[in-house]
Backbone as CSV, one residue per row, in Angstrom:
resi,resn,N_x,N_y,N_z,CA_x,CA_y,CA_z,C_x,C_y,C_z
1,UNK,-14.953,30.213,-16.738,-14.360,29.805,-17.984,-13.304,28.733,-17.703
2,UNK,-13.153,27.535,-18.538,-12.731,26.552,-18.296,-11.000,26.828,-18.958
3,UNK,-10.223,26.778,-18.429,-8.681,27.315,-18.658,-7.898,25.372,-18.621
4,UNK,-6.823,25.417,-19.401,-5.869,24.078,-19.086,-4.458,24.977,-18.867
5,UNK,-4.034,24.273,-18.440,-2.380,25.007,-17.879,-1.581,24.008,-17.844
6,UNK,-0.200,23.397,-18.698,0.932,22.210,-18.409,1.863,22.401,-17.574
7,UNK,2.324,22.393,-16.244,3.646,22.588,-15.343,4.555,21.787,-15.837
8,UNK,5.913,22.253,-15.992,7.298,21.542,-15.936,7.115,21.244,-14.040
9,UNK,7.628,20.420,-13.690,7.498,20.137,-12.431,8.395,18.963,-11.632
10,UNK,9.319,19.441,-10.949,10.643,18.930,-10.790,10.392,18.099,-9.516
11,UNK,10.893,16.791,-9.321,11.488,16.442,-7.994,10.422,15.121,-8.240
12,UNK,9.577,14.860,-9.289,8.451,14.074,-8.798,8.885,12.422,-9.137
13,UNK,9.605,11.757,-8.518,9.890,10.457,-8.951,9.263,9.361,-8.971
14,UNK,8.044,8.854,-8.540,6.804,7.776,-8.567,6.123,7.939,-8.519
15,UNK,5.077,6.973,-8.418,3.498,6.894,-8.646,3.341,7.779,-7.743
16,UNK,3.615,7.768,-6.320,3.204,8.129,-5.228,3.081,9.877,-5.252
17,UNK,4.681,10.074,-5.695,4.881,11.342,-5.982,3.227,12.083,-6.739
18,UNK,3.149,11.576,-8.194,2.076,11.533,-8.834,0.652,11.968,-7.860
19,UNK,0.914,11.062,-7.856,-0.767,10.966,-6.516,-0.410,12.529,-5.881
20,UNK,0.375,12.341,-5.107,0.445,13.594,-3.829,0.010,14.834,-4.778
21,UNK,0.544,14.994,-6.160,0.462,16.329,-6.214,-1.156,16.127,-7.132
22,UNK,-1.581,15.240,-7.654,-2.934,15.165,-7.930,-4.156,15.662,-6.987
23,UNK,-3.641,14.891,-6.005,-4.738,14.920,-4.918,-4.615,15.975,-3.776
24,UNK,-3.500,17.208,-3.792,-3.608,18.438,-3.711,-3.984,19.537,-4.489
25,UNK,-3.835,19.347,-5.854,-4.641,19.852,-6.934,-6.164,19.558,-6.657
26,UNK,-6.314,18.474,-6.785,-7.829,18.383,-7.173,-9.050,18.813,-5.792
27,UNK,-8.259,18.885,-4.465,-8.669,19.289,-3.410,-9.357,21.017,-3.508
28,UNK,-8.478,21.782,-4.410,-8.916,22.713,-4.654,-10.197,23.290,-5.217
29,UNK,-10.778,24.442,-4.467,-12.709,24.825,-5.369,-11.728,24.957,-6.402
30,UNK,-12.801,24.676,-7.710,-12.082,25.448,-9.121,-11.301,24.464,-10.064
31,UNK,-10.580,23.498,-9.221,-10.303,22.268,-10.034,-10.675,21.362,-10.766
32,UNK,-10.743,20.959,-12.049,-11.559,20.403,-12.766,-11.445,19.126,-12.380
33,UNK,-9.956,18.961,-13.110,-9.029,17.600,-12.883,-7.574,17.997,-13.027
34,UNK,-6.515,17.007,-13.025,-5.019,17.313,-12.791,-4.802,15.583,-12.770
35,UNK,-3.467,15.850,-13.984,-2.662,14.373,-14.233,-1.261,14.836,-14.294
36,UNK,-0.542,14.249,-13.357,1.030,13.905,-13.595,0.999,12.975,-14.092
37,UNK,2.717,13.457,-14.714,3.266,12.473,-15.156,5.039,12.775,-14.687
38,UNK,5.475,12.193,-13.974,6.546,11.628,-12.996,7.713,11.583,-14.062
39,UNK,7.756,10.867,-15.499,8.400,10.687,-16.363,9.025,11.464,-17.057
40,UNK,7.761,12.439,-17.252,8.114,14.010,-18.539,7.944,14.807,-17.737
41,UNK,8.070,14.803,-16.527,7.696,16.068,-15.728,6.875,17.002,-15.760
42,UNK,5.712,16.534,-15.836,4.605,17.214,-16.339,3.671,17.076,-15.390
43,UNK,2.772,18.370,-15.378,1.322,18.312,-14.513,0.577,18.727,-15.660
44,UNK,-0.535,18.184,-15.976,-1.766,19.319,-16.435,-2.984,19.344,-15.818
45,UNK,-3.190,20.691,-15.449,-4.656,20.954,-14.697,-5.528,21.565,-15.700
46,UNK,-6.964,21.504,-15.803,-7.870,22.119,-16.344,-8.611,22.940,-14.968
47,UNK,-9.059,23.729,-15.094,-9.531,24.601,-14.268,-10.512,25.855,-14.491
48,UNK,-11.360,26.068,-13.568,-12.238,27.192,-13.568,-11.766,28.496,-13.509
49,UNK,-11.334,29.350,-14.214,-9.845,30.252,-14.076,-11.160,31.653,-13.288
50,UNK,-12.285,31.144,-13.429,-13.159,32.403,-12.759,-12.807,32.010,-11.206
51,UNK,-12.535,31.318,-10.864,-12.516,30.472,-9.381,-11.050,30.413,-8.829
52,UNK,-9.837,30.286,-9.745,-8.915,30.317,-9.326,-7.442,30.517,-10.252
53,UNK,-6.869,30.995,-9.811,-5.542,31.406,-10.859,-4.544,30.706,-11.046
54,UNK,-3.730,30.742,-11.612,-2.720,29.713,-12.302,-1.340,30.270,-11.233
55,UNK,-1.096,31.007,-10.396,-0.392,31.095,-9.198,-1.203,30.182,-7.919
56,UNK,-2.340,30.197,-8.251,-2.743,29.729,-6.961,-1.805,27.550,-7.200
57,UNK,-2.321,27.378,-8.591,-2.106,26.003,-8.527,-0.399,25.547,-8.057
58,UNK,0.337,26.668,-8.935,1.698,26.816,-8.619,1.858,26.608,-7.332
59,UNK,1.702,27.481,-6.449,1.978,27.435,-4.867,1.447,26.230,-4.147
60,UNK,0.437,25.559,-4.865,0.361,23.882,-3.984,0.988,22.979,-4.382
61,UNK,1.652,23.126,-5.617,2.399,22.094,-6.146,4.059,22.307,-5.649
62,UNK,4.047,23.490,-5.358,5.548,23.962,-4.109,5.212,23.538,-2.769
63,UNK,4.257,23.885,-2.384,3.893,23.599,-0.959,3.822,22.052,-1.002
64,UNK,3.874,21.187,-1.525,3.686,19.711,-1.928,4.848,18.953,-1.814
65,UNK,6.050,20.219,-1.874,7.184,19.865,-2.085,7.832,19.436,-3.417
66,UNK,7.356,20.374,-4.406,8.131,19.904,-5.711,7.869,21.254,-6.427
67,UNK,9.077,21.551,-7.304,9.366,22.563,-8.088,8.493,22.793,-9.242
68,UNK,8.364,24.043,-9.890,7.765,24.627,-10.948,8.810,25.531,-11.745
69,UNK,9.001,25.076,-13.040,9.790,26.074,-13.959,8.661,26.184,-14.966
């Protein structure tokens, strides 16, 4: 089942930032797609929630080096 989820997501200041946490998201089985935005502090992932949980995305976007409220 196809799930979307929005992160508040702290620390992310450029494009680059952007990228990094995209392209650890989307590395994941189960990931649909995933867009930051650096500006509003925002992530949104869509995801296969049969495949993977909304802690799992959390913990790569920490492990990435940037916060989740």
């Amino acid at each position: 089942m196809t799930e979307s989820v929005i992160f508040t997501v702290t620390g992310m200041k450029c494009g680059g930032c952007e990228n990094n946490v995209i392209e650890k998201l989307t590395a994941l089985d189960g990931v649909i797609s995933a867009v930051a935005n650096c500006k509003e502090n925002h992530v949104s992932v869509e995801f296969d929630a049969e495949k993977i949980e909304i802690e799992d995305l959390e913990d790569v976007i920490i492990a990435a080096g940037f916060g989740v409220e």
